[in-house]
C-alpha angles and dihedrals in degrees: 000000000000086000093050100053086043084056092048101043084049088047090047089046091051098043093057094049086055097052095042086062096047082054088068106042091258134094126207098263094054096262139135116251092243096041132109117219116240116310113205126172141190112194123193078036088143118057113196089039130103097233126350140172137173118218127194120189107188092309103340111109124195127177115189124180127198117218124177125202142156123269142134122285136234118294093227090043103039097158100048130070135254120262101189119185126197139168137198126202102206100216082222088066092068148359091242094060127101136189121253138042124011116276135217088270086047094051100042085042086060102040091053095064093041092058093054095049104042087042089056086048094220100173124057086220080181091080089048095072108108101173108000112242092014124045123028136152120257117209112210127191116187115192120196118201099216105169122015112215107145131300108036098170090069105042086046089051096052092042091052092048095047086041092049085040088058103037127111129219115230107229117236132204117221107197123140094271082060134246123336132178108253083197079240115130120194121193109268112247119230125188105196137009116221121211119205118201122185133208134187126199124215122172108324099334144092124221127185126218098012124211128204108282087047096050092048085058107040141123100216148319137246123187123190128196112203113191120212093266085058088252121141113237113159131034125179119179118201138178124040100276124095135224123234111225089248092055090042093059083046087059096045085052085057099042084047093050098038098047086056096052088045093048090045101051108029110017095045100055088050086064098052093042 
Protein backbone atom coordinates (compact mmCIF):
# COMPACT_ATOMS: atom_id res chain seq x y z
CA UNK A 1 0.00 0.00 0.00
CA UNK A 2 2.66 2.35 1.22
CA UNK A 3 4.46 1.61 -2.16
CA UNK A 4 1.48 2.29 -4.13
CA UNK A 5 0.59 5.72 -2.81
CA UNK A 6 4.75 6.57 -3.06
CA UNK A 7 4.26 5.45 -7.16
CA UNK A 8 1.20 7.63 -7.55
CA UNK A 9 2.35 10.88 -5.69
CA UNK A 10 5.89 10.49 -8.10
CA UNK A 11 3.48 9.92 -11.25
CA UNK A 12 1.23 13.16 -10.12
CA UNK A 13 4.47 15.16 -9.54
CA UNK A 14 5.66 14.30 -12.73
CA UNK A 15 2.96 14.73 -14.34
CA UNK A 16 2.62 18.51 -13.20
CA UNK A 17 6.06 19.33 -14.07
CA UNK A 18 5.25 18.05 -17.39
CA UNK A 19 2.44 19.92 -17.85
CA UNK A 20 3.94 23.13 -16.36
CA UNK A 21 6.41 22.93 -19.14
CA UNK A 22 3.61 22.25 -22.14
CA UNK A 23 2.21 25.16 -20.81
CA UNK A 24 5.03 26.91 -22.03
CA UNK A 25 5.72 25.52 -25.54
CA UNK A 26 8.33 23.55 -24.31
CA UNK A 27 8.59 19.79 -23.06
CA UNK A 28 11.03 18.51 -20.63
CA UNK A 29 13.52 17.16 -23.02
CA UNK A 30 13.90 20.71 -25.06
CA UNK A 31 11.56 19.85 -27.84
CA UNK A 32 8.66 21.48 -29.82
CA UNK A 33 5.63 20.29 -29.22
CA UNK A 34 5.29 19.19 -32.49
CA UNK A 35 9.08 17.79 -32.83
CA UNK A 36 10.55 14.10 -33.01
CA UNK A 37 13.48 13.54 -31.34
CA UNK A 38 16.64 12.28 -33.62
CA UNK A 39 15.98 9.52 -35.84
CA UNK A 40 19.10 7.52 -36.75
CA UNK A 41 19.17 3.95 -38.88
CA UNK A 42 21.67 0.93 -39.92
CA UNK A 43 20.35 -1.02 -42.44
CA UNK A 44 22.05 -5.02 -43.60
CA UNK A 45 22.57 -4.98 -39.87
CA UNK A 46 21.70 -8.83 -39.85
CA UNK A 47 23.60 -10.89 -41.82
CA UNK A 48 21.99 -14.26 -42.38
CA UNK A 49 18.74 -12.56 -42.69
CA UNK A 50 16.86 -11.80 -45.51
CA UNK A 51 16.39 -7.91 -44.76
CA UNK A 52 17.28 -6.14 -41.49
CA UNK A 53 17.55 -2.42 -39.96
CA UNK A 54 18.17 -0.90 -36.58
CA UNK A 55 16.23 2.26 -35.68
CA UNK A 56 16.85 4.45 -33.05
CA UNK A 57 14.31 7.22 -32.20
CA UNK A 58 15.98 9.56 -29.49
CA UNK A 59 16.94 6.52 -27.21
CA UNK A 60 14.54 3.75 -28.45
CA UNK A 61 16.24 1.29 -30.22
CA UNK A 62 14.50 -1.36 -32.47
CA UNK A 63 16.16 -3.94 -34.51
CA UNK A 64 13.78 -5.92 -36.97
CA UNK A 65 14.98 -8.69 -39.29
CA UNK A 66 13.11 -10.12 -42.43
CA UNK A 67 13.37 -13.96 -43.04
CA UNK A 68 11.44 -15.92 -46.07
CA UNK A 69 10.70 -19.30 -46.12
CA UNK A 70 8.10 -22.06 -47.77
CA UNK A 71 5.03 -23.02 -46.21
CA UNK A 72 1.55 -23.57 -46.92
CA UNK A 73 -0.72 -20.91 -47.40
CA UNK A 74 -4.10 -19.83 -45.89
CA UNK A 75 -6.79 -21.82 -46.45
CA UNK A 76 -9.17 -18.70 -47.51
CA UNK A 77 -6.20 -17.16 -49.62
CA UNK A 78 -4.47 -20.44 -51.37
CA UNK A 79 -2.79 -18.61 -54.26
CA UNK A 80 -1.06 -15.57 -52.22
CA UNK A 81 1.76 -15.62 -49.85
CA UNK A 82 2.13 -15.27 -45.70
CA UNK A 83 3.13 -11.61 -44.02
CA UNK A 84 3.75 -12.59 -40.48
CA UNK A 85 4.47 -9.84 -37.89
CA UNK A 86 6.03 -10.35 -34.45
CA UNK A 87 7.45 -8.33 -31.73
CA UNK A 88 9.72 -8.95 -28.67
CA UNK A 89 9.91 -7.06 -25.99
CA UNK A 90 13.99 -7.88 -24.57
CA UNK A 91 13.45 -7.78 -20.97
CA UNK A 92 16.98 -5.76 -21.07
CA UNK A 93 15.26 -3.14 -22.81
CA UNK A 94 13.22 -2.27 -19.71
CA UNK A 95 12.48 -2.98 -16.37
CA UNK A 96 9.00 -3.77 -17.24
CA UNK A 97 9.78 -6.04 -19.16
CA UNK A 98 9.66 -9.97 -18.44
CA UNK A 99 10.78 -12.98 -20.12
CA UNK A 100 8.26 -15.32 -21.80
CA UNK A 101 5.24 -15.05 -23.93
CA UNK A 102 4.12 -11.94 -25.54
CA UNK A 103 2.24 -9.87 -23.66
CA UNK A 104 -0.80 -7.54 -24.34
CA UNK A 105 2.01 -4.42 -25.17
CA UNK A 106 3.97 -7.24 -27.52
CA UNK A 107 0.90 -8.23 -29.41
CA UNK A 108 -0.60 -4.99 -29.96
CA UNK A 109 3.06 -3.79 -30.76
CA UNK A 110 3.02 -6.34 -33.55
CA UNK A 111 -0.21 -5.97 -34.80
CA UNK A 112 0.31 -2.45 -35.20
CA UNK A 113 2.79 -2.76 -37.52
CA UNK A 114 0.96 -5.63 -39.37
CA UNK A 115 -1.92 -3.63 -39.95
CA UNK A 116 0.18 -0.75 -41.67
CA UNK A 117 1.62 -2.50 -43.43
CA UNK A 118 -1.09 -4.98 -44.68
CA UNK A 119 -3.53 -1.84 -45.06
CA UNK A 120 -0.76 -0.09 -47.44
CA UNK A 121 -0.63 -3.15 -49.10
CA UNK A 122 3.04 -3.06 -49.49
CA UNK A 123 3.64 -6.59 -50.96
CA UNK A 124 2.22 -7.70 -53.75
CA UNK A 125 1.76 -11.46 -51.69
CA UNK A 126 0.22 -12.41 -55.08
CA UNK A 127 3.81 -12.90 -56.66
CA UNK A 128 4.78 -14.98 -53.66
CA UNK A 129 2.48 -18.22 -54.67
CA UNK A 130 4.74 -20.89 -55.75
CA UNK A 131 2.05 -24.10 -56.23
CA UNK A 132 -1.33 -22.86 -55.39
CA UNK A 133 -2.80 -24.66 -52.49
CA UNK A 134 0.47 -26.10 -51.59
CA UNK A 135 3.65 -24.15 -51.47
CA UNK A 136 3.76 -20.71 -50.82
CA UNK A 137 6.39 -18.17 -49.23
CA UNK A 138 5.95 -16.95 -45.85
CA UNK A 139 7.36 -13.48 -45.02
CA UNK A 140 8.40 -13.19 -41.39
CA UNK A 141 9.42 -9.73 -39.38
CA UNK A 142 10.46 -10.06 -36.74
CA UNK A 143 10.74 -6.74 -34.63
CA UNK A 144 12.97 -6.69 -31.32
CA UNK A 145 12.29 -4.01 -28.75
CA UNK A 146 16.01 -3.35 -27.53
CA UNK A 147 15.83 -0.19 -25.43
CA UNK A 148 12.73 1.12 -24.25
CA UNK A 149 12.74 5.03 -24.17
CA UNK A 150 9.50 6.10 -25.00
CA UNK A 151 7.28 5.53 -28.26
CA UNK A 152 7.99 2.02 -29.61
CA UNK A 153 5.26 1.89 -32.15
CA UNK A 154 7.01 4.44 -34.17
CA UNK A 155 10.57 3.44 -34.07
CA UNK A 156 9.07 -0.71 -34.96
CA UNK A 157 7.27 0.55 -37.62
CA UNK A 158 10.42 2.51 -39.34
CA UNK A 159 12.96 -0.59 -38.62
CA UNK A 160 10.41 -3.18 -40.32
CA UNK A 161 9.93 -0.96 -43.32
CA UNK A 162 13.76 -0.25 -43.83
CA UNK A 163 14.24 -3.80 -43.08
CA UNK A 164 11.38 -4.91 -45.72
CA UNK A 165 13.08 -1.76 -48.27
CA UNK A 166 16.47 -3.59 -48.04
CA UNK A 167 15.41 -7.45 -48.09
CA UNK A 168 16.01 -9.78 -50.69
CA UNK A 169 13.83 -12.39 -51.94
CA UNK A 170 15.56 -16.01 -52.21
CA UNK A 171 14.74 -17.46 -55.98
CA UNK A 172 12.95 -20.97 -56.19
CA UNK A 173 12.84 -23.44 -58.77
CA UNK A 174 9.04 -25.39 -59.52
CA UNK A 175 9.69 -28.14 -61.29
CA UNK A 176 7.67 -31.95 -60.63
CA UNK A 177 10.08 -33.12 -58.14
CA UNK A 178 8.79 -29.68 -56.16
CA UNK A 179 10.44 -26.50 -55.21
CA UNK A 180 14.13 -26.16 -54.74
CA UNK A 181 16.47 -22.98 -53.81
CA UNK A 182 18.42 -21.96 -56.98
CA UNK A 183 20.99 -19.76 -54.03
CA UNK A 184 19.70 -16.63 -56.39
CA UNK A 185 18.12 -13.37 -54.31
CA UNK A 186 16.07 -10.57 -56.22
CA UNK A 187 15.23 -7.09 -54.45
CA UNK A 188 11.94 -7.34 -52.76
CA UNK A 189 9.48 -5.29 -54.28
CA UNK A 190 7.71 -3.28 -52.40
CA UNK A 191 4.51 -1.15 -53.63
CA UNK A 192 4.00 1.47 -50.92
CA UNK A 193 5.90 2.74 -47.77
CA UNK A 194 3.83 3.46 -44.86
CA UNK A 195 4.81 6.15 -42.42
CA UNK A 196 3.48 5.93 -38.63
CA UNK A 197 3.43 8.77 -36.82
CA UNK A 198 2.44 8.76 -33.03
CA UNK A 199 0.87 11.39 -30.75
CA UNK A 200 0.13 11.57 -26.68
CA UNK A 201 -2.20 13.76 -25.07
CA UNK A 202 -1.65 15.29 -21.63
CA UNK A 203 -3.85 17.82 -20.29
CA UNK A 204 -4.86 19.87 -22.95
CA UNK A 205 -1.97 19.33 -25.19
CA UNK A 206 -0.61 17.18 -28.08
CA UNK A 207 2.76 15.98 -28.31
CA UNK A 208 4.23 14.18 -31.10
CA UNK A 209 6.69 11.36 -30.85
CA UNK A 210 6.31 10.62 -26.63
CA UNK A 211 8.96 9.40 -24.56
CA UNK A 212 8.71 7.69 -21.52
CA UNK A 213 8.02 9.99 -19.04
CA UNK A 214 5.39 11.40 -21.36
CA UNK A 215 3.81 8.17 -22.12
CA UNK A 216 3.70 7.13 -18.10
CA UNK A 217 1.53 10.54 -17.66
CA UNK A 218 -0.72 10.76 -20.47
CA UNK A 219 -3.98 11.01 -21.17
CA UNK A 220 -4.13 8.85 -24.39
CA UNK A 221 -2.52 7.90 -27.62
CA UNK A 222 -3.23 8.21 -31.02
CA UNK A 223 -1.17 6.58 -33.71
CA UNK A 224 -1.58 7.37 -37.49
CA UNK A 225 -0.34 5.39 -40.37
CA UNK A 226 0.13 7.81 -43.95
CA UNK A 227 0.75 5.71 -47.08
CA UNK A 228 2.97 7.10 -49.92
CA UNK A 229 -0.06 8.49 -51.84
CA UNK A 230 -0.82 10.69 -48.30
CA UNK A 231 -3.50 8.60 -47.72
CA UNK A 232 -4.39 7.33 -44.02
CA UNK A 233 -4.45 3.45 -43.68
CA UNK A 234 -4.10 2.42 -40.61
CA UNK A 235 -5.46 4.11 -36.85
CA UNK A 236 -4.89 2.60 -33.54
CA UNK A 237 -6.21 4.47 -30.30
CA UNK A 238 -4.54 3.58 -26.79
CA UNK A 239 -4.85 4.81 -22.77
CA UNK A 240 -8.05 5.57 -21.09
CA UNK A 241 -8.55 9.33 -22.25
CA UNK A 242 -10.42 10.30 -24.97
CA UNK A 243 -9.88 13.08 -28.22
CA UNK A 244 -12.30 15.71 -29.06
CA UNK A 245 -12.98 15.89 -33.06
CA UNK A 246 -11.54 18.71 -33.13
CA UNK A 247 -8.11 17.14 -31.34
CA UNK A 248 -8.31 14.30 -33.37
CA UNK A 249 -8.04 16.54 -36.91
CA UNK A 250 -5.18 18.29 -35.04
CA UNK A 251 -3.55 14.88 -34.79
CA UNK A 252 -4.24 13.78 -38.69
CA UNK A 253 -2.41 17.52 -39.68
CA UNK A 254 0.62 16.19 -37.67
CA UNK A 255 0.64 12.53 -38.91
CA UNK A 256 0.23 14.21 -42.59
CA UNK A 257 3.15 16.67 -42.00
CA UNK A 258 5.50 14.27 -40.07
CA UNK A 259 5.22 11.27 -42.39
CA UNK A 260 6.33 13.57 -45.05
CA UNK A 261 9.55 14.92 -43.15
CA UNK A 262 10.32 11.25 -42.18
CA UNK A 263 9.82 10.03 -45.75
CA UNK A 264 11.60 12.52 -46.82
CA UNK A 265 14.67 12.16 -44.65
CA UNK A 266 15.05 8.63 -43.82
CA UNK A 267 12.94 6.43 -46.24
CA UNK A 268 13.92 8.08 -49.08
CA UNK A 269 17.88 7.77 -48.75
CA UNK A 270 17.45 4.39 -48.17
CA UNK A 271 16.11 4.21 -51.63
CA UNK A 272 18.65 5.76 -53.19
CA UNK A 273 21.16 4.00 -51.20
Amino acid sequence: MISTRRHQVIAKIKKNRILNTLSKGKRLDGRDLDEYREIKFKVGVIERAEGSAEVLVGATRVLTGVKIEVGKPYPDVPDKGVLIVNAELVPLASPTFEPGPPDENAIELARVVDRALRSAEVVDLGKFCLIPGEKVLLLYVDVYVLNHAGNLIDASALSALLALMTAKVPVYEVSEAGVEKTGEYKPLELLNKPITVTMAKIGDAIVVDPSLDEEEVMDARLTISVDSQGRICAVQKGGSGYFTPEEVEKCVDLAFEKSEEIRRTVVEKVGEA
